[in-house]
Steps between C-alpha positions, in 0.01 A plus 500: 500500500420432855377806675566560913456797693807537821378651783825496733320736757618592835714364724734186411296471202694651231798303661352162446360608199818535333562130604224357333564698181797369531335171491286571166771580338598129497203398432491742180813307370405132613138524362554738206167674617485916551385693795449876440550636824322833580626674851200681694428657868347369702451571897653731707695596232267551287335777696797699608553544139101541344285552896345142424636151544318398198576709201283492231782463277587167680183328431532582161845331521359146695171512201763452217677261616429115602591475802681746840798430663451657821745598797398663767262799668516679814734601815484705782516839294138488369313342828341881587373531151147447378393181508416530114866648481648242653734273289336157620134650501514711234739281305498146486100448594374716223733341240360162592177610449502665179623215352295212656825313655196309693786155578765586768777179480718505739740185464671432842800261464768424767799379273675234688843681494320768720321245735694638797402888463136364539296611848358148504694206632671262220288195598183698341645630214757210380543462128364830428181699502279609166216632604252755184286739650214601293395844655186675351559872465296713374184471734428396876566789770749647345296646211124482633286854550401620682857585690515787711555653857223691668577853510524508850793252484298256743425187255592408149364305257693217256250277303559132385365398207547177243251452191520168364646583163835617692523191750437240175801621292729558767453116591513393188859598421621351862300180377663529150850522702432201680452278197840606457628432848395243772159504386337687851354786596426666796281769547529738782206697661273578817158337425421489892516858490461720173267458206729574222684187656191313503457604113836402452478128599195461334669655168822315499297144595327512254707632224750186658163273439411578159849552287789422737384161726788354439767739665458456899347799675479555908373810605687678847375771737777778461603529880542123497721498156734813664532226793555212208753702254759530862393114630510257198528783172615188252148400531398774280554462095275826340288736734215678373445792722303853492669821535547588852594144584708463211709776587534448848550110471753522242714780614500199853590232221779744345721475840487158498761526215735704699474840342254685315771588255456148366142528364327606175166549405282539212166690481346409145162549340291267293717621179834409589600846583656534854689714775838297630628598826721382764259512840750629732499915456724716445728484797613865537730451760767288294403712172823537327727308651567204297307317790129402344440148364474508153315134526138583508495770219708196273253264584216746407633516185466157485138475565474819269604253219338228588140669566499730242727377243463187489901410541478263738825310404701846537319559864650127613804593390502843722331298790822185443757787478409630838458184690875474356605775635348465803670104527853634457462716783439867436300694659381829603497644820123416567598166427842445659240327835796329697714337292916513423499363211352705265595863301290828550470657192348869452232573280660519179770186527185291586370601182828436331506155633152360431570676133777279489345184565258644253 
């Protein structure tokens, strides 16, 4: 029996969720495999009901099972907390960390039917877009001590810092992707500026020297690849990034698609085990109203069998019905860009439709 723990969470996310459990429950009949779901909170939630965003009894869920489908943390009703209260803070950071979900991938894919709800103009984006991010997560700024504001409120203090051990197997799985892809690389950092960036070249060069010479790798200064993603982004295959610029750089690559309710992401550790999530929040202002996109949490699901169960045929086959779906015309209102000819759907006929074509 396949274990998963469901963290629906705030906002939209228990609305989407329901559409991508929706989802495995095709899957369950088509593949004749199992999934024991096990329902948890998780966020805001989660601390209206216990005083902490991260129950203990919630990590107890996420270590027996294989893998978490996650929704979404957060809204304007816990901003004035705590920082450590917080749903994002004291949420979704600490959960990576406890279990080592070090590899951040963050697939961004414009699928042709939705080539017109893109910000860019069609010349730079014709045929498509399928772009992996490989974001490390677990170190850089966001996790380096010390981190603190003076007590007289003047300065504060947020340390960088990258060992070697975490830079080498963060590259190696974008490497490892590549062989799978178009065979290149490129690695994102600020060598004319910070160390870690300067360790981080050296690291990736020569891990790409000694085991993986024959995948192509180019190394880019970050400001010049935000430029590069808006100016010529199908030049990009796999990006290797740290975490600061991985999350700013891909949330830029994200709109390129149209709507952030179209992408997943995966954070996964060196056992398989990893957190699926769609990347766009939980959107409290259309919470229950049949209005969310259902897309991103379906295609998490996807990656959530691909990545950690090994099902890659059943994640195509979620990934084909939505292109489908998307190529007879519905949509949902984030979606709708100008066109006529096309249906607007609400949260839960979307669902019902990619099922379908499921």
């Amino acid at each position: 029996m396949n274990k998963i723990a469901v963290l629906a969470g705030d906002g939209i996310g228990p609305e989407v969720m329901s559409q991508a459990l929706k989802i495995l429950d095709i899957i369950e009949s088509k593949s004749n495999k199992k999934f024991e779901r096990t329902e948890a909170l998780i966020g805001g939630i989660a601390y209206d009901e216990t005083g902490t965003p991260l129950p203990d009894e919630t990590i107890k869920v996420c270590e027996a099972s294989q893998a978490i489908l996650f929704g979404s943390v957060g809204g304007p009703k816990w901003e004035g907390l705590a920082p450590e209260k917080q749903p994002e803070r004291g949420a979704l950071l600490p959960l990576r960390k406890h279990f080592s979900l070090f590899a951040n991938i963050r697939p961004v894919k414009i699928f042709p039917a939705l080539i017109e709800s893109s910000s860019l103009k069609n010349n730079l984006i014709d045929g498509g877009l399928d772009i992996i991010f490989f974001r490390e997560l677990t170190s850089g700024i966001y996790f380096g001590q010390p981190k603190m504001i003076a007590p007289d409120r003047k300065s504060a203090v947020d340390t960088m810092l990258y060992t070697e051990e975490e830079i080498t197997r963060i590259a190696i799985k974008a490497f490892e992707a590549a062989k799978l892809r178009s065979n290149k690389v490129c690695s994102v950092d600020k060598a004319n500026v910070l160390m870690t960036s300067v360790l981080w070249r050296e690291v990736v060069s020569n891990l790409h020297k000694s085991k993986y010479s024959s995948v192509e790798l180019t190394h880019m200064f970050v400001d010049n690849a935000a430029m590069q993603l808006v100016r010529a982004p199908k030049q990009f295959d796999v990006i290797l990034t740290e975490n600061l610029f991985g999350d700013i750089l891909s949330d830029e690559a994200a709109m390129l698609t149209g709507s952030l309710g179209m992408l997943p992401s995966a954070s996964v550790n060196e056992k398989s085990f990893g957190l699926y999530e769609p990347i766009g929040g939980s959107a409290p202002d259309i919470a229950g109203q049949n209005l969310a996109n259902p897309i991103a949490q379906i295609l998490s699901l996807a990656l959530m069998l691909r990545y950690s169960f090994d099902m890659n045929e059943y994640a195509n086959m979620i990934e084909e019905s939505v292109s489908k779906t998307l190529n007879e015309g519905f949509r949902t209102k984030d979606i709708a860009g100008q066109s006529t000819d096309i249906t607007i759907l609400g949260t839960v006929e979307m669902g019902d439709k990619i099922a379908a074509n499921l």
